[in-house]
C-alpha positions as CSV (number, residue, x, y, z in Angstrom):
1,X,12.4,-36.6,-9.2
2,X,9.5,-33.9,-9.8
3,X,10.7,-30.5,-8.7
4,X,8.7,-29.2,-5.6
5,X,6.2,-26.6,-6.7
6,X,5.8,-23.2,-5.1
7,X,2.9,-23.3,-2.7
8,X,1.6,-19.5,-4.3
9,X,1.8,-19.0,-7.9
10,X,2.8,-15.6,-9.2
11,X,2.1,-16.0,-12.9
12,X,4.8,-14.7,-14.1
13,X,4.1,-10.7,-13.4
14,X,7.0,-8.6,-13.2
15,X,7.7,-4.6,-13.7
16,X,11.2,-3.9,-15.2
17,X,12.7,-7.3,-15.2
18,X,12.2,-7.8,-11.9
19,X,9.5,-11.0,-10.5
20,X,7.1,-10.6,-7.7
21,X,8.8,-11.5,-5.2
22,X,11.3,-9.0,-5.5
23,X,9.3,-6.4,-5.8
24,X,7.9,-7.3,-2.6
25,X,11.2,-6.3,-0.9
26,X,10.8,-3.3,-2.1
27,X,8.6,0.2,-1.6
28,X,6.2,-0.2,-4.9
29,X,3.5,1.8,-4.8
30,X,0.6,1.7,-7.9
31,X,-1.3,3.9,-7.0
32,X,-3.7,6.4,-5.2
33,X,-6.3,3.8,-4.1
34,X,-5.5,0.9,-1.9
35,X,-6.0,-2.4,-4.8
36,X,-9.5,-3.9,-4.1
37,X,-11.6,-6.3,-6.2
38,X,-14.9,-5.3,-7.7
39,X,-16.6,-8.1,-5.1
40,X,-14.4,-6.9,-2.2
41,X,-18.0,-6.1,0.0
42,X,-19.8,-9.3,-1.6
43,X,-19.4,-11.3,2.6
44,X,-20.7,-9.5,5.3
45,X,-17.9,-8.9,8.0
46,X,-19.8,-12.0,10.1
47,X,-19.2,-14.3,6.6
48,X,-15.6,-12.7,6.4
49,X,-14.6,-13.6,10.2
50,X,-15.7,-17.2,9.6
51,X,-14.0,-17.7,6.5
52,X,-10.8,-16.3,7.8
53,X,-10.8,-18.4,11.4
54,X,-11.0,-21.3,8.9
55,X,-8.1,-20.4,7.1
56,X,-5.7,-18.7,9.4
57,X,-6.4,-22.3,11.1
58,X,-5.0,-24.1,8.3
59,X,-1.8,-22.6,8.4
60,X,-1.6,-22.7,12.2
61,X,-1.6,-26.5,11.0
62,X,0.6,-26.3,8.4
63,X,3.5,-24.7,10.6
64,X,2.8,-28.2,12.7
65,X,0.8,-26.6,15.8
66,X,-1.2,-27.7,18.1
67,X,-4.8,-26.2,18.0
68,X,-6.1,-28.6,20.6
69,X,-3.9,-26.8,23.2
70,X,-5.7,-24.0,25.4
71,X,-3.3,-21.3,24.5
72,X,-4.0,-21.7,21.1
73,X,-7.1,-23.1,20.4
74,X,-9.4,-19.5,20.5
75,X,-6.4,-17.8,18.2
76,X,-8.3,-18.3,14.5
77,X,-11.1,-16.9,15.6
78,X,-8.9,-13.7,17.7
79,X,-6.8,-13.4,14.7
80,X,-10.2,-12.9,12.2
81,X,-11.5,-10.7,14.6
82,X,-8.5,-9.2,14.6
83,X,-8.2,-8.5,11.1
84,X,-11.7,-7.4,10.3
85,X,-12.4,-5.2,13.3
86,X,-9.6,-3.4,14.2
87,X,-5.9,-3.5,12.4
88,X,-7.7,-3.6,8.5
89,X,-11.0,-1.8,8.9
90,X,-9.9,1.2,7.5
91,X,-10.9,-1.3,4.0
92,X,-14.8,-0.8,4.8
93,X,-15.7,2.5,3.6
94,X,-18.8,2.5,6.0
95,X,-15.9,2.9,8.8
96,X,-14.8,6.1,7.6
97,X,-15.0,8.9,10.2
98,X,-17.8,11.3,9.7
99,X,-16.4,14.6,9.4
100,X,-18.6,17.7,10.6
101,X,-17.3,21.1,8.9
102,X,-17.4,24.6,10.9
103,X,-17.4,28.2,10.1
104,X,-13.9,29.4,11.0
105,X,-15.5,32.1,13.3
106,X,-12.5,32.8,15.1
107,X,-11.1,33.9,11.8
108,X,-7.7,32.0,12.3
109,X,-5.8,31.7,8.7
110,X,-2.3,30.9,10.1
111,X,-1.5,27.2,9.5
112,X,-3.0,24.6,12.0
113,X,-0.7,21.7,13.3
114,X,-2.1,18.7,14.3
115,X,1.6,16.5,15.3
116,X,3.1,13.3,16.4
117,X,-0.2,11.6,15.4
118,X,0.7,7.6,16.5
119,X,-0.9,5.0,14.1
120,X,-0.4,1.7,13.3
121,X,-0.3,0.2,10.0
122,X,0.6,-3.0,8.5
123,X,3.4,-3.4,5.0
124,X,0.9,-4.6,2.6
125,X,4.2,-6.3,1.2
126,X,4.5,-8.9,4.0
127,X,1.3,-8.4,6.2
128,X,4.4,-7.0,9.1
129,X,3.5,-3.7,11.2
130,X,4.3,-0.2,10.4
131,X,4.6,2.5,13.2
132,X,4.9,5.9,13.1
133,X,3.3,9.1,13.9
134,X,1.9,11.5,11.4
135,X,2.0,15.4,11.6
136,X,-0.8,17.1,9.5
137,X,-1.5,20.7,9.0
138,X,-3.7,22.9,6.9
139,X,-4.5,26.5,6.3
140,X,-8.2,27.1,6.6
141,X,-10.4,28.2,3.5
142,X,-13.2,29.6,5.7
143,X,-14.2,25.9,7.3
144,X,-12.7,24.0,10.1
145,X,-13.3,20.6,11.5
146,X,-12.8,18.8,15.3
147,X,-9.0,18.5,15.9
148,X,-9.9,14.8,16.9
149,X,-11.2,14.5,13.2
150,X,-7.7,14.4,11.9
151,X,-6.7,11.8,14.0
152,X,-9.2,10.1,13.2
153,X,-8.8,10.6,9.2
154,X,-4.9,9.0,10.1
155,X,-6.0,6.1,11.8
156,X,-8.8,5.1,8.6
157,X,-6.1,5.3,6.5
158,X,-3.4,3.5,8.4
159,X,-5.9,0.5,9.5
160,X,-5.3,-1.2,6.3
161,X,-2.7,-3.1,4.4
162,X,-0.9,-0.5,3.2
163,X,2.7,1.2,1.9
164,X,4.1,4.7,3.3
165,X,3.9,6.8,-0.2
166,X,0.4,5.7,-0.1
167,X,-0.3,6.1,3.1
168,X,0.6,9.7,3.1
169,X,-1.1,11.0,0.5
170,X,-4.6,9.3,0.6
171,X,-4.4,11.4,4.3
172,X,-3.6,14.5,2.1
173,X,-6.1,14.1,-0.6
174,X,-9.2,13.2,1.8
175,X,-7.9,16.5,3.7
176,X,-8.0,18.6,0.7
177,X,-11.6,17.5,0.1
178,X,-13.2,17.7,3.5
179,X,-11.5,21.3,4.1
180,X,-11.9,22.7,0.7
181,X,-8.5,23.9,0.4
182,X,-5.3,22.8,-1.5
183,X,-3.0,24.1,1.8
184,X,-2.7,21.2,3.1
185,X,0.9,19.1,4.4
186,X,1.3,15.5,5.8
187,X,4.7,14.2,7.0
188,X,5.1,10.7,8.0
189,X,7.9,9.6,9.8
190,X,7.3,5.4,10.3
191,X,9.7,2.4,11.1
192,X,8.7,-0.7,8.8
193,X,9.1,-3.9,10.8
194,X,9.5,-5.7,7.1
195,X,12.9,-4.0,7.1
196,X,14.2,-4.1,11.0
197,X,12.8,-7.6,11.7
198,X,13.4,-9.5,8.3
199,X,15.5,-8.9,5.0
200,X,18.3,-6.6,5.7
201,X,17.4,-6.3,9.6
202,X,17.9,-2.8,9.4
203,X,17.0,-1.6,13.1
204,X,17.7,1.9,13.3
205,X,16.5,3.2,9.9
206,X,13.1,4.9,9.5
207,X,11.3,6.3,6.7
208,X,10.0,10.2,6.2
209,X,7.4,10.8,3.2
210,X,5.6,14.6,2.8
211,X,3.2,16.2,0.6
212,X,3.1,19.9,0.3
213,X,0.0,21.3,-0.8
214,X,-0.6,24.9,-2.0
215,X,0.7,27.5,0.3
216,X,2.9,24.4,1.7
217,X,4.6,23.7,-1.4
218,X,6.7,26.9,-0.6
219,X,10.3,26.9,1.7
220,X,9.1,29.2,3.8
221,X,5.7,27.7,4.6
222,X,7.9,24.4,4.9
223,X,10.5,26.0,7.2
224,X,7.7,27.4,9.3
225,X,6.1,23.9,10.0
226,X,9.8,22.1,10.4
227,X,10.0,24.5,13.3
228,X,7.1,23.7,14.7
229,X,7.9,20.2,14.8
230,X,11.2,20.6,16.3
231,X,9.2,22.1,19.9
């Protein structure tokens, strides 16, 4: 008898002796930029909807349900709209907030804190929600920009596939370029549903990543904004 052949084939990658699939249990992260191919922007979001109602229907069929039934007959086409419109558009650059800079006329140099940010992400591991909030800060070089802006900046970043170390630090470095300073901190404090709902089933753990930038990276620039948080 022939064995039974996987249904996705990983061709044999792995990264320190371990496959693919193990790695996917755990937090790997690459690299700075979220992994996109050259082509990634070759179908309009129109041609991308289609193609992915046609697919997410096939497996809808696969798992043995029925599309003819009124409940779940319009789902393809809510889960492509879904995934191009709302929870991964943060993957079309032409989504990106437009930032507007200001003078700092009120000539305000103590650290802003913009904190308990929600978002909403998805593990990029097994396409499972990630929810947290975000705090960000920053100490201004002379410019400022709309408090709504950083929000906004989050919720790019987050509406992707995506893992936490990432996460975090594309926020800081798009930051550090709109404001034109290195004093900058995000904190990220998320619950992955890859770990409470599936694999270990860990309910109550969460995860916390930072970056410190410039006059952060000190303790007592990092005491001072843990205390804010705490209020």
């Amino acid at each position: 008898m022939n064995k039974r052949q996987p249904l996705v084939k990983t061709n044999g990658h792995n990264l320190n002796g371990f496959d693919v699939e193990e790695i996917g249990d755990d937090h790997l992260y690459t690299g700075l930029e979220t992994p996109m191919r050259a082509d990634a922007f070759k179908l309009s979001d129109i041609e991308k909807k289609e193609r992915i109602a046609i697919l997410f229907e096939e497996i809808m069929q696969v798992m043995g349900l029925d599309l003819t039934d009124d409940s779940l007959k319009g789902t393809p086409n809510r889960v492509a709209k879904m995934y191009i419109d709302e929870i991964f558009s943060g993957l079309n650059p032409q989504n990106k907030p437009k930032i507007a800079l200001f003078d700092n006329k009120y000539q305000y140099n103590q650290m802003l804190v913009e904190k308990n940010i929600t978002f909403y992400s998805n593990c990029e591991h097994h396409f499972v929600p990630i929810i947290g909030k975000a705090h960000v800060a920053y100490i201004s070089s002379g410019k400022v920009i709309g408090l709504s802006k950083l929000n906004r900046i989050v919720q790019y970043y987050a509406k992707r596939p995506q893992v936490q170390e990432r996460l975090t630090n594309q926020i800081a470095e798009d930051l550090k370029a709109t404001l034109q300073t290195d004093d900058v901190a995000v904190i990220i404090d998320a619950k992955h549903l890859c770990v409470s709902s599936r694999g270990i089933k860990d309910e109550s753990s969460a995860t916390v990543t930072t970056f410190y930038g410039g006059q952060f990276n000190t303790p007592q620039k990092i005491a001072e904004l843990q205390n804010y948080l705490k209020e």
